[in-house]
C-alpha positions in Angstrom: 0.0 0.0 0.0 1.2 3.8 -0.6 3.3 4.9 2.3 5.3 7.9 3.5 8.5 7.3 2.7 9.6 9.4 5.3 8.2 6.8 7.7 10.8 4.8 6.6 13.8 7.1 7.7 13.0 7.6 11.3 15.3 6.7 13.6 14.5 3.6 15.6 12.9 3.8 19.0 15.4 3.6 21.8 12.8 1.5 23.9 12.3 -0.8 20.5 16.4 -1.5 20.7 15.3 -1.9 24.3 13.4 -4.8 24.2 15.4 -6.6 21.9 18.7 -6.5 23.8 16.6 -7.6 27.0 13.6 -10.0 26.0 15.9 -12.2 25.4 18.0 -12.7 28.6 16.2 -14.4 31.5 17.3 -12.5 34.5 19.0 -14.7 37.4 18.0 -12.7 40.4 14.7 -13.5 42.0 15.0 -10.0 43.3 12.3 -7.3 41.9 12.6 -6.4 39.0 13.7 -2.8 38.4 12.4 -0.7 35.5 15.0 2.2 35.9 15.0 2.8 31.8 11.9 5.1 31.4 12.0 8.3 33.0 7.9 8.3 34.3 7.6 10.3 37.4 6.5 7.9 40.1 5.6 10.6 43.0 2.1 10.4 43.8 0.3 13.9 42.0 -1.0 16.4 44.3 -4.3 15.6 46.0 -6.0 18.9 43.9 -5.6 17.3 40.7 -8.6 14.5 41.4 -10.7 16.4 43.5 -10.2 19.5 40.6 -11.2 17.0 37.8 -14.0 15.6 39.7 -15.3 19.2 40.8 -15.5 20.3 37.0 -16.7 16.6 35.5 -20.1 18.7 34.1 -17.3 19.8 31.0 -16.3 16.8 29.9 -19.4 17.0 27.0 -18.2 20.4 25.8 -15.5 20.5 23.1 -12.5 22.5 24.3 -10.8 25.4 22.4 -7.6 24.4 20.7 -5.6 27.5 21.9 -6.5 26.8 25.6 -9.6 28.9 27.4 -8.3 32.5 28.1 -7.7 31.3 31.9 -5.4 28.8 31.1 -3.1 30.9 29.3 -3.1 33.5 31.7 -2.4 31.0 34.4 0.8 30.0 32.2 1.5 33.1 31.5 1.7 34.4 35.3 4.1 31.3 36.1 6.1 32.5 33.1 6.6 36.1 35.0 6.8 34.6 38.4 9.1 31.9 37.6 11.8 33.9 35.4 11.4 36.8 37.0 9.9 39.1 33.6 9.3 42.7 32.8 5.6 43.4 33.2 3.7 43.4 30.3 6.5 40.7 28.4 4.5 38.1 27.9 0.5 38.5 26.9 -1.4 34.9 27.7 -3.5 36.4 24.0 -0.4 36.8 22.0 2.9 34.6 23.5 0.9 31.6 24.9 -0.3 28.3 23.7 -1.8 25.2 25.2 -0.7 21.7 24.3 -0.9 18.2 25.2 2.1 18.2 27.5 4.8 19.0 25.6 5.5 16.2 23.0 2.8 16.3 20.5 3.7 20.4 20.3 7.6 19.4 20.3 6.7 16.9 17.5 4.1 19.8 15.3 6.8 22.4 15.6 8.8 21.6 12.4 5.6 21.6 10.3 4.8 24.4 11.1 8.2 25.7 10.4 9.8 23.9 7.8 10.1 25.7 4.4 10.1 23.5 1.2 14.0 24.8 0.8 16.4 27.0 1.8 18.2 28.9 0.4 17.7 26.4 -2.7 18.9 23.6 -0.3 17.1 20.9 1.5 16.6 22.8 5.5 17.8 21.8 8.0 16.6 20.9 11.6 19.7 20.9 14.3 19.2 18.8 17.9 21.6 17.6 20.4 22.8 14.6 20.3 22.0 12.3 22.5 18.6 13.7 21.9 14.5 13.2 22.5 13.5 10.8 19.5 10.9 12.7 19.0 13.0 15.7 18.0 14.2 13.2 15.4 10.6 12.4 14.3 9.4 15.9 14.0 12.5 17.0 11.4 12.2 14.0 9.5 8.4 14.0 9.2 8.8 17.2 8.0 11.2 16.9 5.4 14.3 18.5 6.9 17.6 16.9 7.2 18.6 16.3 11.1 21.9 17.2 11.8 23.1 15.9 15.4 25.5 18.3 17.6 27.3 15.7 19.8 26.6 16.8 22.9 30.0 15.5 25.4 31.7 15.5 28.5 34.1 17.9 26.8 31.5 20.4 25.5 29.7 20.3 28.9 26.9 17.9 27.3 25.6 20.8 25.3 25.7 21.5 21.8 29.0 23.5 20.8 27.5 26.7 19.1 30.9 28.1 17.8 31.4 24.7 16.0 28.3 24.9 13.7 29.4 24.9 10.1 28.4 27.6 8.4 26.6 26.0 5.8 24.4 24.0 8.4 23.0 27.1 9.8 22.4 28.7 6.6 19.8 26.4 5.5 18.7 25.8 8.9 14.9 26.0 9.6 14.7 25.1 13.6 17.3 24.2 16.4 16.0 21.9 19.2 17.6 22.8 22.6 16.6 21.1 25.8 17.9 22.6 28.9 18.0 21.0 31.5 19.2 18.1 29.0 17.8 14.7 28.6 19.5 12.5 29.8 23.2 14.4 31.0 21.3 17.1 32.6 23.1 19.9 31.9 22.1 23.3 32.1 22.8 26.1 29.4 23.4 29.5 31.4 22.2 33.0 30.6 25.1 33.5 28.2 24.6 30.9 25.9 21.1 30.9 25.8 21.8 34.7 24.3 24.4 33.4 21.6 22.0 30.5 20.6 19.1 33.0 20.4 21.2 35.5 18.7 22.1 33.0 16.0 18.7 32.1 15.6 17.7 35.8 14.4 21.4 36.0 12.6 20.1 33.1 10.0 16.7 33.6 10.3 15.6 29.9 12.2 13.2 28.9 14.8 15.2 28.1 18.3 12.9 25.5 20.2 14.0 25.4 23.6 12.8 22.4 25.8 12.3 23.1 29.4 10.4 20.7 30.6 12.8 19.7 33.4 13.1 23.0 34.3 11.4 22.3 38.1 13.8 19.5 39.2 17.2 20.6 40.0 19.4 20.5 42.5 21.0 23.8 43.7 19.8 27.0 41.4 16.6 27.5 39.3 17.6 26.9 35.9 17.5 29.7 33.5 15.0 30.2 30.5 15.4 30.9 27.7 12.7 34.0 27.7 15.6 34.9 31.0 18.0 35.4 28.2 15.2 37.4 25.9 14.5 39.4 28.6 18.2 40.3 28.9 18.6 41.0 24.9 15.6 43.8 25.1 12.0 41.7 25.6 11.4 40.3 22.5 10.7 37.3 21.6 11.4 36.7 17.7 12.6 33.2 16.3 12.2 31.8 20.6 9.7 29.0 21.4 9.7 27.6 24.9 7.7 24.1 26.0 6.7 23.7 29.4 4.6 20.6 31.1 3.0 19.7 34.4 4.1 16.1 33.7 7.7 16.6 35.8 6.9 19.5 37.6 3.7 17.9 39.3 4.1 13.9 38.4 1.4 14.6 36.2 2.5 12.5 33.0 -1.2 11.3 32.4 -2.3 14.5 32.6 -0.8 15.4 29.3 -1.1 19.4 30.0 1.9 22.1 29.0 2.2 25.0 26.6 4.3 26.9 24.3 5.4 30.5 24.5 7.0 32.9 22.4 7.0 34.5 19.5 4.0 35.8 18.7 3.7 35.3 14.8 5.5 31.8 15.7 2.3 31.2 18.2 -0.3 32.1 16.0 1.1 29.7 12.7 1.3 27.3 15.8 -2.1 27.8 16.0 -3.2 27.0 12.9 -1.7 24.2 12.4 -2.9 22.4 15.9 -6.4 23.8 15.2 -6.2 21.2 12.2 -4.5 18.3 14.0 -7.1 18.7 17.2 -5.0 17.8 20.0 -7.1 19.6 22.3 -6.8 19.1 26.1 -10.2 18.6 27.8 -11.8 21.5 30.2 -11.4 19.7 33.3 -8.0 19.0 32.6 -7.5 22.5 31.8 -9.3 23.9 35.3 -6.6 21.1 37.1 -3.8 22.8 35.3 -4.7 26.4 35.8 -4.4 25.0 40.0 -0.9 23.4 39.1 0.6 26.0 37.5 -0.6 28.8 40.6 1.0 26.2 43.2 4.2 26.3 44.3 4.4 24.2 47.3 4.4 20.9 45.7 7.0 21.8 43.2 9.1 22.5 46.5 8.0 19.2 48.0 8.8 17.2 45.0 12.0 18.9 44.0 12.8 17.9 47.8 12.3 14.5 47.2 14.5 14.2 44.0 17.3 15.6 45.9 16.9 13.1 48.4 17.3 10.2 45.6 20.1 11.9 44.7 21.9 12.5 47.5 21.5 8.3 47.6 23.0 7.9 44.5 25.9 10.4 45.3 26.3 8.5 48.6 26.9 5.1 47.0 28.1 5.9 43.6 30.1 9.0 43.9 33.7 8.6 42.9 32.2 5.6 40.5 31.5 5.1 36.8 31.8 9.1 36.3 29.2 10.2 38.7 28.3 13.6 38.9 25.1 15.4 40.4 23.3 17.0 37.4 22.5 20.7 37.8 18.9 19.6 36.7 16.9 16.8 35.7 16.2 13.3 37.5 18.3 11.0 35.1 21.8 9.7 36.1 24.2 9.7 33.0 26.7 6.5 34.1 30.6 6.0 32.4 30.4 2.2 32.2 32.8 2.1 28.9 30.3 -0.3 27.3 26.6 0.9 28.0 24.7 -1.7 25.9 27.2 -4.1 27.4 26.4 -2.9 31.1 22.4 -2.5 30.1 22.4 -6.5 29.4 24.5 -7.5 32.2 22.4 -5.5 34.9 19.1 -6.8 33.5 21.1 -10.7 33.8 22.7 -10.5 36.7 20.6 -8.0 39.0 16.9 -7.6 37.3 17.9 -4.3 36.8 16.5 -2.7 33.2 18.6 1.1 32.0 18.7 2.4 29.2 22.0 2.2 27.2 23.0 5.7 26.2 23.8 4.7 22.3 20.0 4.2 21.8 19.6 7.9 22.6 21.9 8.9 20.2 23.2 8.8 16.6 26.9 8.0 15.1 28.5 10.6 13.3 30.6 10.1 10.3 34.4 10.0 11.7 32.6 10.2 15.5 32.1 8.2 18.3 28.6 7.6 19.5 28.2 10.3 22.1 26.1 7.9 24.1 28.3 4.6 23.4 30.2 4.4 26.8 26.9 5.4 29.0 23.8 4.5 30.8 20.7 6.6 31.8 19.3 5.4 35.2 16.0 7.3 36.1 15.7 8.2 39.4 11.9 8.3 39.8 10.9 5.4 42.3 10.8 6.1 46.3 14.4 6.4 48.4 14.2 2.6 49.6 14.0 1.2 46.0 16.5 3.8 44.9 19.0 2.0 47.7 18.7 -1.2 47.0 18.5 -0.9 43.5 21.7 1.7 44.0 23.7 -1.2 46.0 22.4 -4.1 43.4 23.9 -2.0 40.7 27.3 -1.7 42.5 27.3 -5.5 43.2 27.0 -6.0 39.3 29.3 -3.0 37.7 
């Protein structure tokens, strides 16, 4: 039957290659298994988000607006203010704001929506770090662009290094993917080169799409935004997307509730394109989120508790396979020299399932595989299974 080829040229997914390293290996310890590979909040939501849903069940038969209600947006936008600290008046909920279906679908849409035919008379392109979300992968193939992944390593501070862009990469590209805190290293990009990666963005014309959805879990100082660094360069807000989500921020994965903010001609193309696809987010679940976003004690409860798992980690692991605290985040990036190697013999030997950190990431011609000597451990389960899994993991590596 007719197809998309591009179907065909999407990168496999990592939890695919997943399955068929493990499936195959019985494990030999009766202990529990472990599923450390996917990084699924485990903390229980907060107690509003059921009653909230329940209070507001008479909606669920009314169809909700695809741009959000006006509430919503200015719920997200007030967080936006609060949370980075912006000029009044910077962001209008109308104009810079967006709801989406947590942040993935939007993350996914954003290269249709921006994705020229050509540019420049060449093939775009669409730049992402590397390791990298698959979807980022998904959304630049879909839409005809070539990916081109910026190894992200321990020597560039497991961020993309924006001086070593070729110039004829940026000059047909159409949109940069930038997650800050990074999946899975969990790196943070600072004020400065959120500026120089915004700057570039306007200097060759491309959309920067900056993924923050980690930005509530770190360990010592609030990450800075990316509307931080427009902020500093004047207020506006041309060529900058940013994608937020209650998923981390309040263990609300099913929720699937976030938004986009930015640009505002960006935000209203954005617009039209979702009001075609129909990824709308019900009213109830929009009321729930309009609670989250205006409350900020259990984002301080649950950041509390994913410091506590990692000061477990950092207890038992530190000084081991390249440990280091991420500045934000809730993954552990593990040196293990061999990471699919390590992945099988964990899953064997201790019932212990991570993620190899090759399956996140692509092979450059001349390159190593960024990911190749790693492992991503979620830390998402309570502080006693984080222990024992922690010591079960030492007994094996």
């Amino acid at each position: 039957m007719p197809i998309n080829p591009r179907l065909e040229r999407l990168a496999d997914n990592p939890f695919s290659k997943l399955r068929e390293l493990l499936d195959p290996v019985q494990p030999r310890s009766n202990e529990p298994a472990l599923p450390w590979a996917v990084g699924e909040p485990q903390h229980e939501p907060p107690p509003m988000l059921a009653r909230i849903l329940a209070e507001n069940s008479h909606l669920w038969n009314r169809y909700p607006p695809p741009p959000g209600t006006p509430e919503y947006r200015k719920a997200c936008a007030a967080w936006l203010a609060r949370r980075y600290r912006l000029p009044a008046g910077m962001i209008d909920a109308e104009r810079h704001v967006l709801i989406c279906d947590g942040t993935k679908e939007a993350l996914f849409l954003a290269p249709q929506m921006a994705v020229p035919p050509d540019k420049n008379g060449r093939v775009p392109t669409v730049l992402m770090p590397n390791p990298y979300y698959n979807v980022y992968n998904g959304g630049a193939t879909l839409a005809g662009a070539e990916p081109v992944y910026l190894d992200c390593t321990k020597e560039t501070g497991f961020l993309p290094d924006l001086d070593a862009i070729p110039e004829d990469i940026l000059a047909r590209c159409a949109l940069f993917y930038l997650c800050s805190p990074a999946n899975p290293q969990g790196a943070v990009a600072d004020l400065a080169y959120l500026k120089e990666a915004i700057l570039l963005a306007r200097a060759y014309d491309f959309v920067l799409v900056v993924d923050e959805c980690y930005c509530e879990i770190y360990s010592d100082a609030p990450p800075p935004g990316a509307l931080d660094a427009c902020a500093e360069l004047g207020g506006a807000l041309d060529q900058v997307l940013v994608f937020h989500s209650l998923s981390k921020r309040s263990s609300a994965a099913g929720l699937r509730c976030g938004f986009v903010a930015g640009d505002p001609r960006l935000i209203e193309r954005f617009a039209h394109l979702r009001s075609y696809a129909a990824p709308q987010v019900p009213l109830p679940v929009q009321e729930v989120g309009i609670a989250l976003w205006g409350d900020e004690d259990h984002v301080d409860e649950n950041r509390a508790r994913y410091r506590r798992k990692f000061d477990i980690a950092e207890n038992l692991l530190g000084g081991r396979f390249g440990f280091y605290r991420p500045a934000g985040g809730f993954f552990l990036w593990l040196d293990v020299e061999d990471g699919e190697a390590a992945a099988r013999t964990l899953w064997r030997e201790a019932a212990i399932r991570v993620l190899p950190g090759a399956y996140t990431a692509r092979t450059n011609p001349g390159c190593e595989n960024p990911g190749q000597r790693y492992i991503r451990v979620a830390l998402v389960h309570d502080d006693a299974t984080i222990e024992a899994g922690m010591r079960r993991m030492l007994r094996v590596l």
